[in-house]
C-alpha positions as CSV (number, residue, x, y, z in Angstrom):
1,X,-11.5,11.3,5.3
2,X,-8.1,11.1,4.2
3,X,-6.0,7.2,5.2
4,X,-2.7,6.5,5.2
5,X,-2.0,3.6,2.8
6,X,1.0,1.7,1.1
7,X,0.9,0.4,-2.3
8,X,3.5,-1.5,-3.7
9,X,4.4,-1.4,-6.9
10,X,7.3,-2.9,-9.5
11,X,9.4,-1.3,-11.4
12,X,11.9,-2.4,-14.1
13,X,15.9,-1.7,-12.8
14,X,16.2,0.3,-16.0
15,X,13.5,2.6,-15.4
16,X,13.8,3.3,-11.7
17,X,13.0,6.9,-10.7
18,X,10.5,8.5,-8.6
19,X,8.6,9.8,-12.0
20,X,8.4,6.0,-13.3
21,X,7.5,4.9,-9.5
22,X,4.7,7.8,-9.5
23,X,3.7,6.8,-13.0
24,X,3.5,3.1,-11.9
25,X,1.2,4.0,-8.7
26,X,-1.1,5.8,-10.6
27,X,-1.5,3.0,-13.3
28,X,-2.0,0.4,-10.3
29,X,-4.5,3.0,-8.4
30,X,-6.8,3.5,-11.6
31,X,-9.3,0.6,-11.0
32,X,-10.2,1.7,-7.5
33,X,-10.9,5.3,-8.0
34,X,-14.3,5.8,-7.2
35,X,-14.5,2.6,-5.1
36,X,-11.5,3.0,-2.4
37,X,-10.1,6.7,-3.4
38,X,-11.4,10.2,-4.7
39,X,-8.5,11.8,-4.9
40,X,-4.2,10.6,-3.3
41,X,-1.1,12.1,-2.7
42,X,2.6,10.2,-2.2
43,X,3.2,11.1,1.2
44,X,0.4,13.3,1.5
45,X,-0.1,14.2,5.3
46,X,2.2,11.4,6.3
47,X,5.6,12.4,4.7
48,X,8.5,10.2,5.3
49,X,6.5,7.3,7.3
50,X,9.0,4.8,5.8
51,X,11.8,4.9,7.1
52,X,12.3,8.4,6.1
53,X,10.9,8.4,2.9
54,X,7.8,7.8,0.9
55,X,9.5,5.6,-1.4
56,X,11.4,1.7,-0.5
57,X,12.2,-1.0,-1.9
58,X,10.6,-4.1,-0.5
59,X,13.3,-5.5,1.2
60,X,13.4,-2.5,3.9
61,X,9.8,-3.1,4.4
62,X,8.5,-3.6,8.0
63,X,5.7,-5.2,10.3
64,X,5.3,-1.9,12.0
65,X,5.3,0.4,8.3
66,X,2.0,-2.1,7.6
67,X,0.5,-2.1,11.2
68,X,0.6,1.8,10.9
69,X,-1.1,2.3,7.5
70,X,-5.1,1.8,6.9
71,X,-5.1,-0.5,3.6
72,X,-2.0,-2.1,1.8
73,X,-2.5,-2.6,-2.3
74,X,-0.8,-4.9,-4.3
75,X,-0.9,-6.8,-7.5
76,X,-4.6,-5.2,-8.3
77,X,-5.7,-6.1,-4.8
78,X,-7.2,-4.0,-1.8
79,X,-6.6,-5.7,1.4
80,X,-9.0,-3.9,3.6
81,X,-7.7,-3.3,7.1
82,X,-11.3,-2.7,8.9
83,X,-14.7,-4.7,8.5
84,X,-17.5,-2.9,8.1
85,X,-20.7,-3.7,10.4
86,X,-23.5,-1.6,9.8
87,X,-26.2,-3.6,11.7
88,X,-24.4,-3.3,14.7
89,X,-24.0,-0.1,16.9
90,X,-22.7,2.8,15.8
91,X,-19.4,2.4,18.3
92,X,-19.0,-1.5,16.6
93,X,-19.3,-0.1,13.0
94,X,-15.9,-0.2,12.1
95,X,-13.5,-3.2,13.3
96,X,-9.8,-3.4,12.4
97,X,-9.0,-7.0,11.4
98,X,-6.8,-9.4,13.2
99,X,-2.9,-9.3,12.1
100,X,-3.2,-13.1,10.9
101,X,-5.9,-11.5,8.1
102,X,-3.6,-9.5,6.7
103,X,-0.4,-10.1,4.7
104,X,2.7,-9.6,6.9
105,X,5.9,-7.7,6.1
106,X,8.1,-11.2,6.2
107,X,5.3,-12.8,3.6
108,X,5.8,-9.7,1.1
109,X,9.7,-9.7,1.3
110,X,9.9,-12.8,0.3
111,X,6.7,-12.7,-2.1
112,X,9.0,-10.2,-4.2
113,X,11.9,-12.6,-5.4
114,X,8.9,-14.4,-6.9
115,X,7.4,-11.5,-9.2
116,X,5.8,-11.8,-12.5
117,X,9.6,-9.3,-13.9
118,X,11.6,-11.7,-12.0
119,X,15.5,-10.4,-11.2
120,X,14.7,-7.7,-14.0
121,X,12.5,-5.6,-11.9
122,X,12.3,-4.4,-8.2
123,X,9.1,-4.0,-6.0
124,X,9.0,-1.1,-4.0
125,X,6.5,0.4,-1.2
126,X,4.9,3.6,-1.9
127,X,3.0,5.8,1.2
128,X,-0.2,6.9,0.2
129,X,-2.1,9.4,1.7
130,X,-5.8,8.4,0.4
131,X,-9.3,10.5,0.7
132,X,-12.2,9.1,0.0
């Protein structure tokens, strides 16, 4: 099944370019292969779901980009969008998580001028297209 994700991920201002951002999502995807992901693509089958792009900084970042996307990752966490009931019927299975269990667009805006790079660095919101 392939999902369609956001990561975010901070970059240094010196070194910002799509390579270093690419670079930065793969170092920050590493510990859940296997677990989460098998195999992801920027973009992927969802090019341009971000306002236009695949790529933003956190500032242009929006309730509706995160209500949209499957999982959000950031700073080594999975935030899981769906609980998973196997005892229950097979319809019930799957339940998507109320929008107070998950962090909000407003939260991570202002979560960024608080980073561990502080004014150096920039966090930006990457689309993922995920299979696992």
């Amino acid at each position: 099944m392939h999902y369609r994700n956001i990561i975010f991920v901070e970059a240094p201002l010196e070194e910002i370019s799509d390579t270093r951002i690419e670079e930065l999502v793969e170092q920050d995807m590493a510990p859940f292969h296997d677990e989460h992901w098998d195999g992801y693509l920027i973009g992927g089958a969802w090019p341009d779901t971000l306002n236009g792009k695949n790529i933003i900084p956190i500032k242009e970042i929006r309730q509706k980009h995160l209500d949209d996307c499957f999982d959000i990752i950031i700073d080594g966490a999975w935030f899981k969008r769906e609980i998973y009931r196997p005892w229950l019927s097979v319809a019930k299975w799957f339940e998507r998580k109320p929008k107070d269990q998950m962090p909000t667009a407003r939260w991570l805006r202002q979560d960024h001028k608080m980073r561990k790079g502080g004014p150096e660095f920039q966090v930006f919101a990457v689309a993922l297209d995920c299979h696992n």
